[in-house]
C-alpha positions in Angstrom: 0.0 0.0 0.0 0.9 3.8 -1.1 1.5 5.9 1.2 -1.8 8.7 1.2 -2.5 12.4 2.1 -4.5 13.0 5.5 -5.8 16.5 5.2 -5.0 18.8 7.7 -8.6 21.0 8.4 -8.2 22.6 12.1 -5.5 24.2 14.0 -5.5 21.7 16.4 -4.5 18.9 13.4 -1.4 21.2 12.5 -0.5 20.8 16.1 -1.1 17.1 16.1 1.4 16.6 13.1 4.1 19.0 14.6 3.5 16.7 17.9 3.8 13.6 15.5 7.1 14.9 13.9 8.8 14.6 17.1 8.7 10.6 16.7 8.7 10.4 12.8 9.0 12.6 9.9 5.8 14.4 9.0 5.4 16.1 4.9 3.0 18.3 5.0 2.1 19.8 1.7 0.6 23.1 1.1 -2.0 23.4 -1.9 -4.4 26.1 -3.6 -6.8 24.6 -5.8 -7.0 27.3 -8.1 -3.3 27.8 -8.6 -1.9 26.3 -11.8 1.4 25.6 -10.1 -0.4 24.4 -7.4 -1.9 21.8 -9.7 2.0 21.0 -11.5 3.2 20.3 -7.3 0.2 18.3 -6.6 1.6 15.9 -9.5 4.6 16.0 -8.1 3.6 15.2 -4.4 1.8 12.1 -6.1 4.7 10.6 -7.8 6.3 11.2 -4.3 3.7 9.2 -2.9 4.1 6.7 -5.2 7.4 5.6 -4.6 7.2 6.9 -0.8 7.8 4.0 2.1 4.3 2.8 3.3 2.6 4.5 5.9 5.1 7.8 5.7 3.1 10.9 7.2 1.8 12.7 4.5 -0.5 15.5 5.5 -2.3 18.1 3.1 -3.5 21.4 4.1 -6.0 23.2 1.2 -4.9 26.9 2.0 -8.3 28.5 1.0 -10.8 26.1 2.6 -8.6 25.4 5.3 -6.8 28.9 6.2 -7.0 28.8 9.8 -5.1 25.6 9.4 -2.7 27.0 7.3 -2.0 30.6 8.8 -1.1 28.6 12.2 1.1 26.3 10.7 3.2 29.3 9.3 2.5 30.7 12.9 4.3 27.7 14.7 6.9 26.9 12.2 7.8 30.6 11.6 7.9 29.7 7.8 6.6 32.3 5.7 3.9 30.9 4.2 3.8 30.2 0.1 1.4 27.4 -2.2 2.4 25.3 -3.1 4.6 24.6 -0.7 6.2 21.4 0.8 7.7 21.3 4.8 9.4 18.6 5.9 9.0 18.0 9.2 11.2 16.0 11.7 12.2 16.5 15.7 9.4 18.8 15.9 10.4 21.6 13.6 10.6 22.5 9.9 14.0 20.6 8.1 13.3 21.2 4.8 10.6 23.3 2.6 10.6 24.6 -0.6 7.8 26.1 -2.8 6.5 27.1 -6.3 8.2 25.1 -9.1 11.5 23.7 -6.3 8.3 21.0 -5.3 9.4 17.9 -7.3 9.6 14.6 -6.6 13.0 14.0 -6.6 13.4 16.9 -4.0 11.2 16.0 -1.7 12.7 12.4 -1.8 15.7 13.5 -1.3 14.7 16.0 1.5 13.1 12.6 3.0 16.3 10.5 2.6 18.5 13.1 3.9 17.0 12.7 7.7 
């Protein structure tokens, strides 16, 4: 089985995932549905998941119909917030992000790999 996205909708599930990372790495990906690059790193983040270990953490936060969820997770990771955009999340804190056209597979793999 392929690893999945979980959505991030609440506040309180961006601080669940941050909790999470402490134990185990945590992707969390930023998306705007009506963003055409937005659409090109959603692609992107599925061929991640494709070849992604089982059961990885994968989390998705849809910035407009989720905002709260989105403006705190800028607020707790002090990572100026951007969609797409990709954090990588491990020991409780931010390790790696990138946004706009840096999201591709390979990058978030290797982002993955590196921890």
């Amino acid at each position: 089985m392929t690893a999945r996205f979980r959505p991030l909708f609440t506040p309180k599930d961006v601080d669940d995932a941050l909790e999470t990372s402490r134990d185990r790495t945590v992707v969390v990906y930023k998306h705007s549905p009506i963003c055409e690059i937005s659409a090109d790193a959603l692609e992107e983040m599925n061929r991640f998941l494709a070849d992604a270990p089982a059961g990885l953490d994968v989390r998705i936060v849809d910035v407009l119909a989720a905002r709260p969820a989105s403006q705190h997770l800028e607020a707790r990771t002090g990572i100026r917030h951007e969609s797409p955009q990709v954090l990588v999340m491990s020991g409780g804190d931010v390790a790696w992000n990138a946004s706009h056209r840096r999201i591709t597979a390979a990058a978030v793999s290797e982002a993955f790999a590196a921890l």
